[in-house]
N, C-alpha and C positions, 0 to 999 in steps of 0.2 A: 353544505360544508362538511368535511369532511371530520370523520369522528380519529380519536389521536390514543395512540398508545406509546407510553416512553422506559424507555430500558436506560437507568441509570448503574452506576459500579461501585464497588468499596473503594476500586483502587484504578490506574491504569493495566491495563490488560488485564482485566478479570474476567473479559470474553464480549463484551457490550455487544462489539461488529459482529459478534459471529452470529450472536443471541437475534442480533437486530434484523439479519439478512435469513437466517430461519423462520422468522417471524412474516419478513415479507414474502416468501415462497409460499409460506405456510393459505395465509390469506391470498394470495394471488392465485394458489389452487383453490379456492374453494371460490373463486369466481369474483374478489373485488379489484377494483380500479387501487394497488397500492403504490405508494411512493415512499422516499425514506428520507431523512431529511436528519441532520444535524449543523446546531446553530454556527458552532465551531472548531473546527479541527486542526490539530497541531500532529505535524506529518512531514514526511519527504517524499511519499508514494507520492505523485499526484495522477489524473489524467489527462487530456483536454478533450471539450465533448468536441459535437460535429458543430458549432457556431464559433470552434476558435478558442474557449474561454479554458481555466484550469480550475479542476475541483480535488479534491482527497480522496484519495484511492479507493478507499471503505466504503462511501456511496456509491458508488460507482459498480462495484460486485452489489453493493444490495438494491443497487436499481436491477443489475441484471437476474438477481434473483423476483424480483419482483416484475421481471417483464416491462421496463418501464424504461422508455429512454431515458438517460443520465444528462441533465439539467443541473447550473452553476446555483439555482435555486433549490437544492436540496444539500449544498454543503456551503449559504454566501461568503463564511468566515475561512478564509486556510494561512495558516500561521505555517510558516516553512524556516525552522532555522537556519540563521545564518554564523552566529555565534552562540556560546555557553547563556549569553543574556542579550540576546537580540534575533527575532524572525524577519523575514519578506513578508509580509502583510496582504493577501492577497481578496479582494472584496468581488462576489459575482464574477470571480474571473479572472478580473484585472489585477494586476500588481497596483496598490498603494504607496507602496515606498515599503524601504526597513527602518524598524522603529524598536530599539529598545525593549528590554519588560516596562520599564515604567513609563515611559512615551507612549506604549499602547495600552495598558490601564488607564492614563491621561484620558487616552482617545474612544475608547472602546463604546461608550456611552453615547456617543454619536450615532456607534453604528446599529444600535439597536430597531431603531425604525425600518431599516433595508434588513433585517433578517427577518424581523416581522411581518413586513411584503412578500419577502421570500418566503415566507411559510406559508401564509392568507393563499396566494397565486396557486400553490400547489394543493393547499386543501378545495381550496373552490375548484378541482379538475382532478380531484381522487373519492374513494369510499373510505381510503383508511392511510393517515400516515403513521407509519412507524418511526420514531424520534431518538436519536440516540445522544446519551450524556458524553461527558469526556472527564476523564479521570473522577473523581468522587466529590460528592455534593458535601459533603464534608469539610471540605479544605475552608475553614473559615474564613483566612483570610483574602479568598479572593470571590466574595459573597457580591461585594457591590456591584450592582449594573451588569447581573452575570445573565448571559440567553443561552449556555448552553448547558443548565443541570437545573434545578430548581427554579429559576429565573424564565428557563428558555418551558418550563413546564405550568407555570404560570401564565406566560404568554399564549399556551394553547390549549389551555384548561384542559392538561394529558394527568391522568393518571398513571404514577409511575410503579415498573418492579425492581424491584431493588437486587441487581445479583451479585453474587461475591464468590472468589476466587478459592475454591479450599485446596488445588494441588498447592498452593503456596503458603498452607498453614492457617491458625486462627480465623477457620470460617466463619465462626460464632461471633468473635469478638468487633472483626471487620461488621459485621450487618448489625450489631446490637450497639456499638457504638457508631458508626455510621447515622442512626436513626436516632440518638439520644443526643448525639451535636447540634443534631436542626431543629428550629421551632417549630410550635406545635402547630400552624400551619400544614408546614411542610412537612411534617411528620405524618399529617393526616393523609398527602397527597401520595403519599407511598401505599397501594394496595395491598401488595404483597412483596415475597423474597423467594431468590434463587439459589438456589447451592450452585455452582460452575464446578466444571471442569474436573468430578470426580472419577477416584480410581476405587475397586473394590467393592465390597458387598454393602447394596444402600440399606441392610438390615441391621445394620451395626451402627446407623445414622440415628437411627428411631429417637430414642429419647435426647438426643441432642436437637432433635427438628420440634417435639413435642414442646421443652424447655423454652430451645426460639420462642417458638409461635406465644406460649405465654408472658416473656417479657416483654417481646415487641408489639404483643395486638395484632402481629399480620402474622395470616395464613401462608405457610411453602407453597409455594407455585408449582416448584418440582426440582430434582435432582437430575443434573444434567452431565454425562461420564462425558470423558473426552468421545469425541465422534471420529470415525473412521473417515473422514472427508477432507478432499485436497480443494481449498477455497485461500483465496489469497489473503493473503494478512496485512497490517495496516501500516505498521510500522517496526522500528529498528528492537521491538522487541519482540521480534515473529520468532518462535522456535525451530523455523526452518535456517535460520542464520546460524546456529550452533553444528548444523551436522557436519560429521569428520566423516572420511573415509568408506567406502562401502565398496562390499563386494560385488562390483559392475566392471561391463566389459569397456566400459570407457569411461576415464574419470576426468570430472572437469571441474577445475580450480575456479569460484571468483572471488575477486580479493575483495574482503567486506574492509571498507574504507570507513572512516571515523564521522563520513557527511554521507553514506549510503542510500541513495535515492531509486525506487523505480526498479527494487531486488523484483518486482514482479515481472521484468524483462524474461527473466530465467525460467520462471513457473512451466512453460512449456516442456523446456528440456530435462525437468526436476519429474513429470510425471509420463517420461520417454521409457518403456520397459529397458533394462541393459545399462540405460544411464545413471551415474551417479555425478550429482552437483553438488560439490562441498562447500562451504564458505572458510577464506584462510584469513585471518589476521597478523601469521605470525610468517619471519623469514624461515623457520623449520618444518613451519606445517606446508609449505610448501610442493616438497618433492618433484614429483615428473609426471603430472596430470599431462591429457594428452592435449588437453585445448585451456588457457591461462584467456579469460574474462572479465575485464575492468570495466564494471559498472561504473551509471552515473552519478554526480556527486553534486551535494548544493554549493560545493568549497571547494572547487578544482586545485587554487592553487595551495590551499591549508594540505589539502590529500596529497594534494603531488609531494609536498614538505614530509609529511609524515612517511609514506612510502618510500624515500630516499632516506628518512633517521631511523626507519626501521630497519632495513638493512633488503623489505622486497623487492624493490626497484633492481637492485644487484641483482636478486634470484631472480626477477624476470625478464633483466635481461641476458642472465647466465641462460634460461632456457632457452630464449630468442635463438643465441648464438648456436645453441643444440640444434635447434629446428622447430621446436616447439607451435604451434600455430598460438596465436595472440590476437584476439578480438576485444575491440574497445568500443562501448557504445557510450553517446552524447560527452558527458565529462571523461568518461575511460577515455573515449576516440583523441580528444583535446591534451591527456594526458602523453598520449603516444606521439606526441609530434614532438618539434623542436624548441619551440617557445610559445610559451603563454603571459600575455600581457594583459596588465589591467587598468589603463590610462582612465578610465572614469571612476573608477572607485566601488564597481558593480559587486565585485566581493571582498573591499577595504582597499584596492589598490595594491600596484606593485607587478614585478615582472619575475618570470624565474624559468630558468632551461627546462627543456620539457624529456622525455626519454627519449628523444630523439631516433625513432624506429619506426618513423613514417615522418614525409618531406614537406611535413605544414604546420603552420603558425598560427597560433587562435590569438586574436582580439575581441577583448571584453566588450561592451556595450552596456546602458542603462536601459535600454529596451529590451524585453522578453520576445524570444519569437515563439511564437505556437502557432501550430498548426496541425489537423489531421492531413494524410494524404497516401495517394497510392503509390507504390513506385516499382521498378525493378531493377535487378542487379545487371550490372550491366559485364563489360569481358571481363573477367575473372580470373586471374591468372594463381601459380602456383598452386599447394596444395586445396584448396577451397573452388580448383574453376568451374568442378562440378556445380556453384550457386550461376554460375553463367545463366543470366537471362530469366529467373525465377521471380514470379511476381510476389506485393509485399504489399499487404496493409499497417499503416502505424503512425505514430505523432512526433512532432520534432517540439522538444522546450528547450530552450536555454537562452543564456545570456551573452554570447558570442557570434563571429562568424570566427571560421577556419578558412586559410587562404594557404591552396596546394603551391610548392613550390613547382616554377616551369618545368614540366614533361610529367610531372606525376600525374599518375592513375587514378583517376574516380573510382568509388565500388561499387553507386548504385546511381540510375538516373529518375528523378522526380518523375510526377505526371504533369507538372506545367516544363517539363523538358531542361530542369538544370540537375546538374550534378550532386552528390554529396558523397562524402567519406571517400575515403583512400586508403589504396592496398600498396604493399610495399614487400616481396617475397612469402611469407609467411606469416604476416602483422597485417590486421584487417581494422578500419573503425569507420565509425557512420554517426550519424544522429538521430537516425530511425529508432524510437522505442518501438517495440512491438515486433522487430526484425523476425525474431525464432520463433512468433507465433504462426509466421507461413507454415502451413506445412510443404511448401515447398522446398523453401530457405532450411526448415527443420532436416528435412530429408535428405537436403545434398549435403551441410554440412557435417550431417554424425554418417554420412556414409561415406564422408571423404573421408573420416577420421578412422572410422571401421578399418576401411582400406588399408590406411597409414598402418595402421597396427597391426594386419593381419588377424584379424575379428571378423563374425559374421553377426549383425544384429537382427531380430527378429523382421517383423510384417507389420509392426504398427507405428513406425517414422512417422508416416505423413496422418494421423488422427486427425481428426476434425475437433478441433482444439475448442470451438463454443458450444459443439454436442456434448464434449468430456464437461465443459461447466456448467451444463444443462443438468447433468446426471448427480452431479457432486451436490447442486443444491436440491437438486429429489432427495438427495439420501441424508441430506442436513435436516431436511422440514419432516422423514420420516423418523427419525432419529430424536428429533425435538416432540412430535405427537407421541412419541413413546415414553417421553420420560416429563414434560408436561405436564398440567392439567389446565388443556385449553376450554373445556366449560367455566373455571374457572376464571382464566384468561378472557373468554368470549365475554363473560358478564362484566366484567370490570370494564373491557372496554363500550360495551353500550350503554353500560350507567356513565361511567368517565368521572369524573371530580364527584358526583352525590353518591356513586358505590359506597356501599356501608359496610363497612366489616366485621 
């Protein structure tokens, strides 16, 4: 059986994912069977593995940091919302239904037994899991029947580190009161503590780390700077969603939408030398990017609503009308068409005009489709022809079909040989997540645009995009032995719950 270490937070995004996927590289170079595993995850990233199934985004880099196929058994729980007080409930994979917050408190105790299997199954076939919390073990009030912070550490007799956020202020207070809300139990079950995400000289920390470790009884683990590494982030609080503007030879607009699902579409083209990927929100920040990109959405038709009160839907189709190239992937692509209906009630029901700059009509459905697969783009016309005939690996989710209006253009033809998405002069969309991680599809597209523009981009287009994520987690796991103390770490985890401090 395998022995279990857990990385819990003061807060959301206090770094847990990054901590947890360093963790697993770390031991996976030194030669163990690791896995990662979290009981419950609330997200929009998702992915689907190769059996079909949907997991949370953040296992999924820390499987691949860890060498480790990605299994629906190391995230069973993914909460995906749908509104301000209701998620899609998703268990091993499968959608459950959408349930309320308090329908799924109701429910939640049920599922305890199946995240327990799913943890059992993965430890009986690893040396070491790594277990990650979600948001802070702290939040009192949702203690009961919890498997993914104290609860879920309980279940696998994990001793936990406890790390905390200091770019965001009250490092000290976050960890000292964090450990003074729990009982003494669980007080005990916390080994040690983490500084995150620090800037500056850790020489100026000292008698602040001395202080901790007195009031708390636990030992710093270590101080950990922000890291120089491009690894994917989990969700709508990623720092990569803020950036404006940069000086690059091609700049591309995507509009971050209020239900933003799956921004790890882009990652490819965010770590393209010459590219710059900005995220807009607003009808000004807009401007004259050369390529305008509609991610997908858990809310197509709340987003399509918003993007026409906000006033971008006007700017994007004012740059349409310029010439602009307009690429829509899964919910983007659905927003580019003509109408979208919702006769089942898959996201509350309801119908609404769609931006009408591509000749098809999406209907909702109660059924999820996923699927991994392979595909290529098929003739390609206008300014993108160059993606003609470029092969693509990637996953299709969603809650729809689209249905092309007679004579329109596919853009890319499956490997069970049907069609999907549609071009339309300069307006592109598909279902394919994963599309820009070709480096083919990479290639043609920013060198169509080069063109467009009278730019020449460097030699490194077509990168071998899972060598770059090879490299990012060497320098995450060297990065973390540097600023660590994994003797420390090692021992905690071979003792496990009777480490003594």
């Amino acid at each position: 059986m395998a022995k279990a270490i857990m990385v819990q937070g003061t807060m959301s995004n206090a770094g847990k994912s990054l901590l947890c996927a360093g963790l697993c590289r770390i031991f996976r170079q030194e030669g163990y069977r690791v896995a990662p595993f979290k009981g419950q995850n609330m997200a929009l990233n998702s992915c689907i593995t190769s059996e079909g199934l949907e997991m949370g985004r953040a296992q999924v880099v820390q499987a691949e940091a860890a060498g480790a196929e990605p299994s629906v058994r190391m995230n069973p729980v993914l909460l995906k919302p749908v509104t301000n007080v209701g998620s899609q409930v998703i268990v091993l994979g499968e959608v459950r239904g959408n349930m309320t917050a308090s329908e799924y408190y109701a429910y939640k105790k049920a599922l305890i037994p199946e995240v327990k299997a799913a943890y059992d199954s993965l430890a009986a076939e690893n040396d070491i899991i790594v277990i990650e919390g979600a948001g802070s073990p702290a939040e009192i009030n949702l203690q009961a029947d919890d498997f993914v912070n104290m609860g879920m550490a309980r279940l696998a007799h994990a001793p936990v580190l406890l790390a905390g956020d200091i770019d965001r202020g009250g490092v000290f207070a976050q960890l000292y009161g964090t450990i003074a809300l729990l009982d003494k139990a669980d007080q005990a079950r916390i080994k040690a503590t983490v500084i995150n995400k620090f800037r500056g000289d850790e020489a100026l920390l000292k008698s602040g780390l001395v202080t901790l470790e007195k009031l708390t009884g636990k030992p710093v683990a270590g101080v950990v700077p922000f890291l120089p590494v491009d690894i994917d982030d989990e969700d709508s609080l990623s720092q990569r969603l803020q950036k404006k503007a940069a000086d690059c030879l091609l700049d591309l607009a995507v509009i971050r939408l209020p239900h933003l699902s799956n921004f790890t579409d882009f990652s490819a083209l965010e770590a393209t030398p010459g590219v710059g990927v900005r995220y807009v929100s607003s009808a000004r920040d807009l401007k004259e990017p050369d390529l305008i990109l509609l991610p997908g959405t858990k809310s197509t038709i709340a987003d399509l609503r918003w993007l026409r009160e906000c006033g971008l839907e006007a700017q994007i189709k004012k740059r349409a009308a310029a010439g602009t190239v307009i690429f829509g992937i899964c919910g983007g692509y659905q927003m580019l068409g003509r109408t979208v209906t919702d006769a089942e009630g898959a996201e509350g029901g309801g119908s609404i005009r769609g931006m009408e700059l591509l000749p098809a009509d999406t209907e909702f459905a109660s059924e999820k489709h996923r699927t991994r697969l392979s595909a290529r783009a098929g003739q390609v016309k206008g300014p993108l022809a160059r993606l003609s005939g470029a092969a693509l690996e990637g996953y299709e989710i969603h809650m729809g079909r689209t249905i092309l209006a007679p004579g329109a253009q596919p853009l890319v033809t499956l490997e069970t040989g049907a069609a999907d998405g549609c071009q339309q002069g300069h307006v592109y969309g598909c279902y394919l997540h994963g599309f820009f991680d070709s480096a083919a599809c990479r290639q043609a597209l920013l060198t169509a645009l080069a063109e467009e523009k009278g730019v020449t981009l460097g030699s490194g287009l077509a990168f071998d995009l899972a060598a770059y994520k090879d490299r990012q987690y060497d320098l995450l796991a060297q990065g973390m032995r540097e600023h660590l103390d994994m003797k420390l770490i090692h021992r905690i985890l071979e003792e496990g719950e009777g480490y003594a401090i």
